[in-house]
C-alpha positions in Angstrom: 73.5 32.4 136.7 70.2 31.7 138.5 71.6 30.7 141.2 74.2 33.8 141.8 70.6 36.2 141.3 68.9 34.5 144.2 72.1 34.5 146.7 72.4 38.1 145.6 68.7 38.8 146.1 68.5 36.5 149.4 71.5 38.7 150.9 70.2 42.1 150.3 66.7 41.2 151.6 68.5 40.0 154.5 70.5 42.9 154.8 67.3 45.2 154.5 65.7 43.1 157.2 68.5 43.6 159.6 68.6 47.5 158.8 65.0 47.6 159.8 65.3 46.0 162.5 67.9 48.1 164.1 66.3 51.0 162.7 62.6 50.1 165.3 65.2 48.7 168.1 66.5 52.2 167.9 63.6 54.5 167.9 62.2 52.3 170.8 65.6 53.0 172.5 64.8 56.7 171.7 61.6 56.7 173.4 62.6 55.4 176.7 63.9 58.4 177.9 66.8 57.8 180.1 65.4 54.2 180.8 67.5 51.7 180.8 66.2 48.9 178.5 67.9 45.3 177.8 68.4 43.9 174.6 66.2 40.7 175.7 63.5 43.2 176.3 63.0 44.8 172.5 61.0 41.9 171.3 58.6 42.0 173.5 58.2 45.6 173.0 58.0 44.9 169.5 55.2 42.3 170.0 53.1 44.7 172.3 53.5 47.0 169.9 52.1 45.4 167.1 49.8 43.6 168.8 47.8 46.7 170.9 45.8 45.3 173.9 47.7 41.7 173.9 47.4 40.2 177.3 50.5 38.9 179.3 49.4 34.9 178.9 49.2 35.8 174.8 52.8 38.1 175.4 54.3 35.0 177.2 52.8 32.1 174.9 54.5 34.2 172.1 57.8 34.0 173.8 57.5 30.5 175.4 58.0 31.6 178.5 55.5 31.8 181.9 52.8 34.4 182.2 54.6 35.6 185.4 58.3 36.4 183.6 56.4 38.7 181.3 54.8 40.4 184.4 58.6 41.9 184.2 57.9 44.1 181.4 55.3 45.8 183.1 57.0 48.6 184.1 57.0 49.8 180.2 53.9 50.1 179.7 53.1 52.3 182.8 56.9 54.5 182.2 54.9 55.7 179.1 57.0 54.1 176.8 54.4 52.5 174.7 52.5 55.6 173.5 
């Protein structure tokens, strides 16, 4: 009976996670006004978000990726997206 409780309970938090997510992925979509934004991009909105005045090297060490491939995203920040 334990065992069914914590598959239950490991499902829903799961589904509340994914609901949350879409729910931020969306009101990011909402503020970029006729933008067009990539799905690959939300992350790192996500991160830049959360993480106010990150720099690109601690973006792209985040991501594994170079600092110059984050130097991509910088067209975000100055389309006023990240209020």
């Amino acid at each position: 009976m334990e065992a069914v409780r914590r598959r239950i309970t490991c499902r829903l938090e799961r589904i509340v996670m994914l609901r949350r997510i879409r729910l931020c992925r969306e009101r990011l979509a909402d503020r970029a006004d006729g933008e067009e934004l990539h799905a690959g991009q939300f992350p790192a909105l996500e991160y830049i978000i959360r993480h106010d005045g990150c720099a690109q090297k601690e973006l792209a060490a985040q991501f594994h990726v170079t600092p110059a491939s984050v130097a991509l995203i910088g067209f975000l920040m100055f389309g006023n997206l990240l209020r």
